[in-house]
N, C-alpha and C positions, 0 to 999 in steps of 0.2 A: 502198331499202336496208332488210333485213328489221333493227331497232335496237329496237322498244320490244317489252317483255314485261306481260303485263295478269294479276293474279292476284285473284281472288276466291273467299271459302270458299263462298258459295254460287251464287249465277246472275245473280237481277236482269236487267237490261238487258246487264249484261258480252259477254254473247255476240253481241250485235250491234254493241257498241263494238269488240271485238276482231275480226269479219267484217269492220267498216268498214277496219282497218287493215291487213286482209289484202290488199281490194281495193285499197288505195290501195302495196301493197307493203311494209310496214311491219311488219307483224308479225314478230313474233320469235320469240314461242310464249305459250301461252294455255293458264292455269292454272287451274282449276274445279273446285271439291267435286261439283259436278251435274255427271255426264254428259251427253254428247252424242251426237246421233245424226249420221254423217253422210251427205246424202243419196243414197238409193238403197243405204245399208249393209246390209249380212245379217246382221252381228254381231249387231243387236239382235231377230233374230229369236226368238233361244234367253231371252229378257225375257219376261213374263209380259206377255198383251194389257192388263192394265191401268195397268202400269208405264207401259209399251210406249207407251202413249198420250198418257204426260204429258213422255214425253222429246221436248225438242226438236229441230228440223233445223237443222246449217249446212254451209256451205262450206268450212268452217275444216280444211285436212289435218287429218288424224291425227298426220301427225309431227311439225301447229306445237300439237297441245293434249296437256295430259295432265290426267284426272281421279281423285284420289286418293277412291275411294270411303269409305273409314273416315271422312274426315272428316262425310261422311250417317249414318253409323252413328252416330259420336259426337254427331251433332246429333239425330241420332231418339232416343239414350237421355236427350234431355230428359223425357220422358214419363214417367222413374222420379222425378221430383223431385214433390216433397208440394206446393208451392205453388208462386204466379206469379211469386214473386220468386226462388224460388229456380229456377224455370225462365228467367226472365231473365238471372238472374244465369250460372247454368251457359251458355246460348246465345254470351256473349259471352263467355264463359270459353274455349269453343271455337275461337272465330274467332280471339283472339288465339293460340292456338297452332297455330292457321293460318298467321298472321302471322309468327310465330317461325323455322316450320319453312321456309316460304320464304327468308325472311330466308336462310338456312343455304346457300343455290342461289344467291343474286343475284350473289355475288362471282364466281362460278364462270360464271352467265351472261353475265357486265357488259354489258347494256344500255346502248345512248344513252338509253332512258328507260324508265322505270316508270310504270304504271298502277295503282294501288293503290285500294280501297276504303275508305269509311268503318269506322274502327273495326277493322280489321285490314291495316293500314299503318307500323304504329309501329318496329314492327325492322327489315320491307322499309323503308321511306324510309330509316333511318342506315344498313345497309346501302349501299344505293345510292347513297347519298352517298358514302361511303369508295371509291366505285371512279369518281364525276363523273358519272354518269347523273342527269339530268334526273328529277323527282320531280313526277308527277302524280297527284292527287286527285280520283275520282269522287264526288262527296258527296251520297248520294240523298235524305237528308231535310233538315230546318231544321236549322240551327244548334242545340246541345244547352240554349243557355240560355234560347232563343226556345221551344225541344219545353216546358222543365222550366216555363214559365211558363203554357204552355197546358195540361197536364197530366200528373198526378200520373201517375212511374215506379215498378213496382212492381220493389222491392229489396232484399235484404237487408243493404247496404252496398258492394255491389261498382261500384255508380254513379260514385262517386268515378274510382275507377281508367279505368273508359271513359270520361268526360269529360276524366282529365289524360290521356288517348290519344291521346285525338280533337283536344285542345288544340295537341299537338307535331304531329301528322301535316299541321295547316294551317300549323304554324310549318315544318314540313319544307319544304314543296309550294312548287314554281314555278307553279303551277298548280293550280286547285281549279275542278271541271265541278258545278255545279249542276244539275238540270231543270226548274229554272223561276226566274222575277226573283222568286216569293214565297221562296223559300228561297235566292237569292244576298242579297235585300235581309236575312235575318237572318243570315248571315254582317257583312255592311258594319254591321248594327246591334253586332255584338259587335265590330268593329275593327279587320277584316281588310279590307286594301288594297282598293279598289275594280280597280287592274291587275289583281289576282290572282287573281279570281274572276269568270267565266264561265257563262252559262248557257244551256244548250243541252235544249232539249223535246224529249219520247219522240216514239215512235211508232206505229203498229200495221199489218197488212198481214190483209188479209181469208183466211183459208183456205177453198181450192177446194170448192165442195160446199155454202156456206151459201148459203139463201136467206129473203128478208122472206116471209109469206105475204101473199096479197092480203086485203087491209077486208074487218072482217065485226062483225057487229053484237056486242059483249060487253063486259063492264066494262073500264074500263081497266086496262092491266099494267104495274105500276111493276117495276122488279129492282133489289135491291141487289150488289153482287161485290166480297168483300172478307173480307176478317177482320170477325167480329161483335165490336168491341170501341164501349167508348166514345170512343175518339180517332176512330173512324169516325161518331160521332153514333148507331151504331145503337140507344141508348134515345131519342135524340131523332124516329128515324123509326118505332120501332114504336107510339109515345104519338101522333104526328099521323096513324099510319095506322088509329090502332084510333079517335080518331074522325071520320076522313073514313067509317067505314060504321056509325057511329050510327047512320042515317038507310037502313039500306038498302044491299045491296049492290051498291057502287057503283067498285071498284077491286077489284083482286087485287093481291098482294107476294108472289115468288119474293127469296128469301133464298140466295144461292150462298158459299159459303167455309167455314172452318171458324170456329172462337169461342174468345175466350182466358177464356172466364167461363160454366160452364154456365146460368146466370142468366138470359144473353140467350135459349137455345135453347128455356127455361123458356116464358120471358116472352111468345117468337113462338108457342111452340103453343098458347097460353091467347085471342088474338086468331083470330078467323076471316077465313079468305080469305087465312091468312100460309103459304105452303110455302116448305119447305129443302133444298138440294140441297147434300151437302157439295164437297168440290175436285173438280173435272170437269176432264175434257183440255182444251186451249185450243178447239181446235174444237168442243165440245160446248157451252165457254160462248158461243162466236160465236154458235151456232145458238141459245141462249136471250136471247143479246141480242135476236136479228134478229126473235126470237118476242113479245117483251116493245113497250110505248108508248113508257117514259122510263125511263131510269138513275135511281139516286140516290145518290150521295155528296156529302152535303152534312158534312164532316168537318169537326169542330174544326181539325184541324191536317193537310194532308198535301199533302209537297211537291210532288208532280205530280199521281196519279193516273191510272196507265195505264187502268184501266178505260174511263176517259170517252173516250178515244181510239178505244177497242177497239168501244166501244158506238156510236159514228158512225161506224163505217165500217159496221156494218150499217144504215143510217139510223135510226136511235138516237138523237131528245135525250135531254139532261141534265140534270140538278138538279143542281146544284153549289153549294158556300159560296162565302163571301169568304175563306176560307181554304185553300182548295184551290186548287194549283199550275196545275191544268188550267182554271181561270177565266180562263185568257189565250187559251186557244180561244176561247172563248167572245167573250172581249173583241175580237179578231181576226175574230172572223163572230158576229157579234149576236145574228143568227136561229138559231143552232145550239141554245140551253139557255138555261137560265136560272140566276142568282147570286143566292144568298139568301142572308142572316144564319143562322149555326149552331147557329139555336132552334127548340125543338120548334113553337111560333106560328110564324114564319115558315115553315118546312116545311111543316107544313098548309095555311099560307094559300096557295102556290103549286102545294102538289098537288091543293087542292082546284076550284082552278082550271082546270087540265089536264083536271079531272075532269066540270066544266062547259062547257066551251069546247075540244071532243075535237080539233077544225079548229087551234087550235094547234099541238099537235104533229104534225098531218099539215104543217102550212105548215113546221114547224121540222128534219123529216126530212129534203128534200133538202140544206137548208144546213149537218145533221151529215155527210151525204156528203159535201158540200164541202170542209168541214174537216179530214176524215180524209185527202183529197186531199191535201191541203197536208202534215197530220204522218202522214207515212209513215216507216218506217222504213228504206227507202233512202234519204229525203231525210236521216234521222238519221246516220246512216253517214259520209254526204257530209261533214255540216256539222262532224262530231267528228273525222273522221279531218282535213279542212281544219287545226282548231283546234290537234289536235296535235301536225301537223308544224311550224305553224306558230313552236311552243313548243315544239318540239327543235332548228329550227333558228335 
């Protein structure tokens, strides 16, 4: 029975939470600021090839999604704002009148349930409530009191308001989907019901056309993929990478994403052996995973991290914190990567390792294949759309 509607201002994982329900017959319609590609579509022909390359494919009809482009307009005119807080501030500014404008549709939709996202849930959930539908919460990072305590938001006061948001949207919800037991367990620390929160891990699917190349004698290559911020550690990895080659060239760092501080971008071109690649299509970064030794997100704070997924399925280990979501990979297959404390000393000491003992991460690449086996995102699909019906009916 097609009953739940899933609404997100931007993309995230949603479009694979929303395909799991299509296959499972559940969908009801699927709403997204991001376009979508669907496959084998012409539409997107008349898209520029670079656009073109970063939209994704699903299964998902045409007549169960719609995506309202202004709201990417509205979010690209972040870029006119003078500073990071008030680019903060404006991003969430947006989403909740995302949030709003849905809101304005649900009655008119009446769903058995709602899929709502963090932080733009707030008028959808009483909405939906006023017409009995079941009130679901995707929640992709830590809890906000668990984020504020690991690090400094930058704001100009509008924090407030997304926190009392975020606060009601978990007091709405019959249901709150975490990606991972790091960021269910700071939900349960703030004192939300241990029934009500669920957590369920990403996934990745290898696209056609990447391949590892074969050993060959050359330094080793670490890759970071992410936002250059410091909730990712990236001053923590460029201080233990500039002196793991004191001594001699002995590693390379590929740096992929964009950067919320031009500081960082500074700081990599001043270290040698550091290159930047800004946002690349998904396929483009597969192929610089499958090019690279070891991932590196070893992040202060971050609840899953798709990356480290995306990087074992090309057989790809990881460096990862204790603080990142995707340590339960790890924990689950041993030999995949390694967990390290989210200090620039510990980062060095275990990249310098890798860097000594190269036969590790050949031994640790088939058991990231393994891995990537396991979190696949058909398996993701399965296990959410299970969860959900389970919690509509």
């Amino acid at each position: 029975m097609k009953s739940v509607a899933v609404f997100h201002p931007g993309l995230q994982h949603a479009h694979q939470l929303a395909r799991g329900l299509h296959e499972h017959g559940l969908l009801q319609t699927f709403w997204s600021g991001v376009p979508l590609s669907a496959n084998g579509s012409r539409s997107m022909s008349i898209v520029p090839a670079q656009i073109r390359g970063k939209v994704r494919n699903t299964t998902i009809p045409t007549a169960l999604r719609r995506h309202p482009v202004w709201w990417q307009i509205l979010l690209r005119a972040r870029s006119l704002a003078r500073s990071a807080p008030m680019q903060h501030d404006y991003t969430h500014r947006v989403f909740h009148w995302f949030d709003w404008w849905v809101s304005r549709h649900v009655v008119a939709l009446r769903p058995r349930a709602v899929v709502g996202y963090e932080n733009s849930s707030y008028h959808t959930f009483m909405a939906a409530r006023s017409v009995g539908a079941v009130c679901i919460l995707d929640a992709p990072s830590l809890h906000h009191e668990d984020a504020r305590r690991l690090i400094e938001v930058p704001s100009n006061g509008y924090i407030d308001e997304i926190n009392r948001r975020k606060d009601k949207e978990v007091e709405l919800a019959d249901l709150v989907i975490t990606c991972s037991d790091l960021a269910r367990d700071s939900y349960l620390k703030a004192g939300v019901s241990a029934s009500k929160v669920k957590s369920i891990l990403l996934g990745a699917e290898l696209p056609d056309g990447v391949a590892r190349p074969s050993e060959s004698e050359r330094p080793v290559q670490f890759i970071f993929a992410g936002t250059l911020s410091s909730r990712k550690s990236i001053d923590l990895i460029l201080d233990a990478f500039a002196r793991l080659n004191v001594n001699g060239h002995r590693a390379d760092l590929t740096l992929v994403g964009g950067t919320e501080e031009a500081q960082w971008l500074t700081r990599a071109k001043q270290i040698p052996h550091v290159s930047h690649c800004p946002n690349v299509p998904q396929a483009q970064l597969y192929q610089l995973f499958a090019q690279a030794d070891c991932l590196l997100l070893p992040s202060r704070f971050d609840a899953f991290g798709m990356v480290v997924v995306e990087a074992m399925a090309t057989g790809t280990p990881a460096i990862v914190s204790t603080m990142t979501g995707a340590r339960e990979i790890i924990s689950l297959f041993p030999d995949s990567g390694w967990v390290v404390e989210p200090t620039a000393e510990a980062i060095f000491r275990c990249m310098e390792d890798k860097v000594m003992n190269r036969q590790a991460i050949r031994t640790a690449s088939p058991y990231a294949l393994k891995a990537a086996g396991h979190f696949t995102w058909r398996a993701y699909r399965r296990r959410v759309a299970d969860l959900i019906a389970e919690t509509v009916e």
